[in-house]
N, C-alpha and C positions, 0 to 999 in steps of 0.2 A: 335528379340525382346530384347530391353535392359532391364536390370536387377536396378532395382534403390536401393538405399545406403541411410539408414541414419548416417550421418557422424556428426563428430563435427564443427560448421560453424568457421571455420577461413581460414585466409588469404584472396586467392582471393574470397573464396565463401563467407567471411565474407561481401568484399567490393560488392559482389554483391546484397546481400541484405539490404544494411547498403543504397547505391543508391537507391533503388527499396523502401523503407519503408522510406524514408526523408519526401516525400510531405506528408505523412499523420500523420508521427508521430514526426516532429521535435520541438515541443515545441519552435517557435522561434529561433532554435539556429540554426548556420548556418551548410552547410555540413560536416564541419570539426571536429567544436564543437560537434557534434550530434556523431561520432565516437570516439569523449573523452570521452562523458558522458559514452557509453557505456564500455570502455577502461578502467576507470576511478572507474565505479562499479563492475567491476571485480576484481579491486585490492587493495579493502578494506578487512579486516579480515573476514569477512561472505562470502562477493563476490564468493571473489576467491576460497572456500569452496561449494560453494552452489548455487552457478549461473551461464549458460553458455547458451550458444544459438545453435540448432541443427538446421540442412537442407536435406533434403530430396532432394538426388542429381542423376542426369543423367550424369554419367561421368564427364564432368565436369562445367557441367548447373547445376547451384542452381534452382530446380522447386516450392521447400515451405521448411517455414521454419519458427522458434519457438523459444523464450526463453524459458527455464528450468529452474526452481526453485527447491529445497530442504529443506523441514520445517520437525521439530518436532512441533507438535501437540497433542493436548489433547481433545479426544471424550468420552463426557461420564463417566469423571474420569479415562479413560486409556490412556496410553503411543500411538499414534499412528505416522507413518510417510507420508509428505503428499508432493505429486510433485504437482508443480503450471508451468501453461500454458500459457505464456503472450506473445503478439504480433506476434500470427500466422496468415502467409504471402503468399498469393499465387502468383510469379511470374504471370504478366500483361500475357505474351505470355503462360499459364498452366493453365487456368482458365477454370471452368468448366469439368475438367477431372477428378475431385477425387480427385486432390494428398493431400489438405488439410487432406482430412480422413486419407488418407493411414498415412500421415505423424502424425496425432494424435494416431492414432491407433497403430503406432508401437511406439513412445513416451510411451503408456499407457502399454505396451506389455511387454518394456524393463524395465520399474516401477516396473507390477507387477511381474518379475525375480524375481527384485530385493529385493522384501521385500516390498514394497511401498506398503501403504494401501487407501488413497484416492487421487484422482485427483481433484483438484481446477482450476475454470479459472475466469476472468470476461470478459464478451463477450460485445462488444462495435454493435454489431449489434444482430437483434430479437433472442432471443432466441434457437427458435425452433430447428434453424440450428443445433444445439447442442445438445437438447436433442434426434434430433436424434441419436447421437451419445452416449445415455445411461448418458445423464448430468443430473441433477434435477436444476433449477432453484428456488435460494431464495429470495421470496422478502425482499430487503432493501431500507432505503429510506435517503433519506439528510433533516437535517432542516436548519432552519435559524433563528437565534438568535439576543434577544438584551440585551442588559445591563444593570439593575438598577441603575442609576446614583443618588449622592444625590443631594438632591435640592441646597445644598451649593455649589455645583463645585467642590467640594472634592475627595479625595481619600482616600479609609484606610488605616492604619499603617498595611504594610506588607515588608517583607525584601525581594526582588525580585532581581535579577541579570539576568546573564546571563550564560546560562549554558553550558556545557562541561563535555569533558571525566572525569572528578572525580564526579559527579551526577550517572553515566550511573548506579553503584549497587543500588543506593537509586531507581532508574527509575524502573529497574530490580524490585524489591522487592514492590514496588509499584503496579506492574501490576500483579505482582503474586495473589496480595491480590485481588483484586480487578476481576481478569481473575475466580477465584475460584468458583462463583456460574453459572459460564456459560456452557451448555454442551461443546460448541466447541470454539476455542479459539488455537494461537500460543503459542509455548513454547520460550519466546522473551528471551534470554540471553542478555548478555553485547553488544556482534560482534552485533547480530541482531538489535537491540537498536541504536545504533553506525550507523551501515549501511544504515535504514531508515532517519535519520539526514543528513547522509552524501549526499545522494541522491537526497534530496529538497536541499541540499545548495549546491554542485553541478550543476543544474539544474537550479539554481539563478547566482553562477558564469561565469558560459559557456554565460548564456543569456545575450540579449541586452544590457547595461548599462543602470539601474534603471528602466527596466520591469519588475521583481519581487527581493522581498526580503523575506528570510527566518528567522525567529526571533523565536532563544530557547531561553524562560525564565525559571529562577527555582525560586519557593520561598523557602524561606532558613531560620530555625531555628537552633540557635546553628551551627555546621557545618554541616548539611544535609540536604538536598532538602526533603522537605515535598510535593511538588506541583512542575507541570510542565506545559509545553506548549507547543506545536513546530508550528508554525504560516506560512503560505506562504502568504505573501502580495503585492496584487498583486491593484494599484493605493489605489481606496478606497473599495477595498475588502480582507476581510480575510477569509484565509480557514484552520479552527486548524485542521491539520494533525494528529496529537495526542494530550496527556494528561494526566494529573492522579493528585491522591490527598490521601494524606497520610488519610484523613479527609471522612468516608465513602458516607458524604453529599456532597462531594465536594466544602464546603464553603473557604475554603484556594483560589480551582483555580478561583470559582468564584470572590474573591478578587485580586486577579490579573490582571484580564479582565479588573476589573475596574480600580486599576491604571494605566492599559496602555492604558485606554479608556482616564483618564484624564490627561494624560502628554501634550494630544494636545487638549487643552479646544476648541481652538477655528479652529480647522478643523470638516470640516463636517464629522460626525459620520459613519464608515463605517459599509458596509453588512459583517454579521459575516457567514459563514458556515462552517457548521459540521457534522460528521456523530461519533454520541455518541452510548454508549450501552446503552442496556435499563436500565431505571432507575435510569441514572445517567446525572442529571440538578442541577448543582449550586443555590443554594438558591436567588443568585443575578442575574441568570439567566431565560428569559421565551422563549418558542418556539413561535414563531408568524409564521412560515412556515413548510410544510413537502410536499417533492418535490418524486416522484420515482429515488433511484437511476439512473444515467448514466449509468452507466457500470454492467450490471446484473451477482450478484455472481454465480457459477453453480458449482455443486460439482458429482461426480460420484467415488463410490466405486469398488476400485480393490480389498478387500478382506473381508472377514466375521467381522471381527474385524471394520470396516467402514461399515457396512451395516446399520447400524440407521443413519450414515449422509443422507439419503433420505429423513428423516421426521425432518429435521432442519427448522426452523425459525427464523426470523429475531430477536425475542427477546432471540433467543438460542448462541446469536453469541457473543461474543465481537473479532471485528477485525477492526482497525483501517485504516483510509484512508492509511497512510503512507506506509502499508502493502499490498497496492494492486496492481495489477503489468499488 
């Protein structure tokens, strides 16, 4: 009977799962690009801290296998630490046998050694799978938005650019404010910030020529970003990844929206989507949709200090698309 190994997936067991997870997870990009992108995020300032992909191996057969995330977090007004679970993979020839479990389970095992206080996933199939596995399921959901435009074809006076690494503290300090009445919520530093940017434009780069584009704006008082954006536009749909507003109404982003709604008077008006916290809609903004998330968030506690993540809800959360993995 052999002895199976969670190991760190590189090299050849990288390329073997890197092959084996193309047709379902390559976002368009081809096989090459698809091992940049992932290449690519491990060697940003967060990455290479705080992300790597493990494999549950039979000598030297990849059988399943996982990214691994590293978050600080904030439950409840405490310091908490929290591993995230993305794009667990059961080799085609291993299916049916367990190893996904084994291979979560011992993921969850080596966490709680560690210190690790909650596990996070979002699960792209039913549920249940997972709470077998001791997960809770939260619902969230997506809207869809439109813009107040004025009846002149106008735009407001707002000083909007494009933004980049000297924003990222203003960004920071932004989502601090704003993260504060939420029980649960990431503790997003600068890298963090940084790396979810880098990763939609990334993701925009690698891909096809002019299949999608990712668009950071900051509005800009004086020298600091009051307001942000970080946009994936994809033909005539947008999907704001993030956000924030120095403005606790958010009438600054909502201003924004609208002049980059009228820079193109005369294109057809695109679908906006979003996944906001609660609470927080732009004055110049209204909800005309609310969809069930895709990808169902699922959280399970590895330690007493994470034991009220059970009783989370969707208006308890602020966590951004950009942040889900």
């Amino acid at each position: 009977m052999h002895v199976l190994s969670l190991v760190p997936a590189e090299g050849a067991f990288l390329d073997q799962i890197l092959d084996a997870t193309f047709d379902i997870w390559h976002e368009r990009l081809s096989r090459h690009a698809y091992g940049r992108y992932y290449e690519a995020q491990r060697r940003t300032a967060w990455g290479c801290a705080h992300l790597d992909r493990v494999a549950l191996v039979d000598r030297d057969t990849v059988l399943a296998s996982a990214k691994r995330y590293l978050f600080d977090a904030t439950l409840d007004g405490t310091s908490i630490r929290a591993v995230g679970l993305g794009a667990v993979f059961t080799q085609p020839a291993y299916r049916g046998r367990g190893v996904a479990r084994e291979l979560v389970e011992r993921i969850l095992e080596a966490a709680t050694t560690a210190g690790i206080d909650l596990a996070v996933l979002f699960s792209e199939i039913a549920p249940e799978y997972y709470m077998r596995l001791g997960f809770t399921a939260i619902d969230t959901h997506d809207i869809q938005l439109r813009v107040t435009e004025s009846l002149r074809h106008g735009a407001p006076m707002a000083m909007i650019r494009g933004g980049d690494d000297r924003d990222l503290a203003d960004i920071v300090a932004m989502g601090g404010i704003r993260a504060q009445p939420f029980r649960f919520h990431l503790d997003r530093d600068r890298d963090l910030v940084q790396y979810a940017v880098a990763k939609r434009r990334l993701l925009a780069g690698l891909g096809p020529p002019g299949a999608r584009e990712v668009q950071f704006f900051v509005a800009e008082e004086g020298a600091s970003a009051v307001a942000y954006a970080v946009i994936d536009r994809q033909q005539d749909e947008w999907t704001i990844e993030e956000c924030g507003d120095r403005d606790p109404t958010g009438a600054r982003l909502g201003a924004m929206l609208q002049v980059l709604i009228a820079r193109d008077p005369a294109e057809r008006r695109p679908v906006i989507r979003a996944s906001l916290p609660a609470g927080f809609v732009p004055p110049q903004v209204s909800v005309i949709d609310t969809t069930p998330s895709r990808d169902v968030m699922m959280v399970r506690a590895l330690s007493d200090r994470a034991a009220a993540a059970r009783s989370l809800r969707r208006e308890d959360l602020l966590y951004w698309p950009s942040d889900r993995f």
